[in-house]
N, C-alpha and C positions, 0 to 999 in steps of 0.2 A: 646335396646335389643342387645346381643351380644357386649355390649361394655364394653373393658377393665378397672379397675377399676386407672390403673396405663400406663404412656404413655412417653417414652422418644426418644429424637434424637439429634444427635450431625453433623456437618459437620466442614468439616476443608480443606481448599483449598491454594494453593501455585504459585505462578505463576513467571516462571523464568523472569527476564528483560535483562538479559548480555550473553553473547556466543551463543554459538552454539543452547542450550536448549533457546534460545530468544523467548518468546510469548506461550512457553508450560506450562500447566497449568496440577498439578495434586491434585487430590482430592479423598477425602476417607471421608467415614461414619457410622454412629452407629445407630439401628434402634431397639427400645427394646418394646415390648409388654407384659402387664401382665397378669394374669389370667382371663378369662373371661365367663358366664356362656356361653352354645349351645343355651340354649331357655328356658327362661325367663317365661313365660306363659305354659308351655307341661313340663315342670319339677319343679312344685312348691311342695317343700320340697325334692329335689333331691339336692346331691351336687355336681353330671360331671360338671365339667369345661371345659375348652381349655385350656392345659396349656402356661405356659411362653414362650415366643422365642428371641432371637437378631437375627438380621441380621449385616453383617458387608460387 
């Protein structure tokens, strides 16, 4: 119930070894959800969904 039919993520990390930035690590992400019914059982033959999101 309430799950998305489609689900992606990505991460991606760096991590300095020389100078001054020595031992600093930076990272970034992708977080994508797809459409998904509210309730599954209290809406049979409705078509509300949740729509789509990213996060970044």
């Amino acid at each position: 119930m309430n799950a998305p039919k489609n689900t992606a993520n990505g991460w991606i990390q760096y991590l300095f070894n020389n100078g001054v930035l020595n031992g600093l690590s930076i990272s970034t992400g992708l977080y994508y959800v797809g459409e998904r019914p509210v309730n599954e059982y209290s809406l049979a033959g409705r078509t509300w969904k949740y729509g789509r999101y990213r996060t970044i």
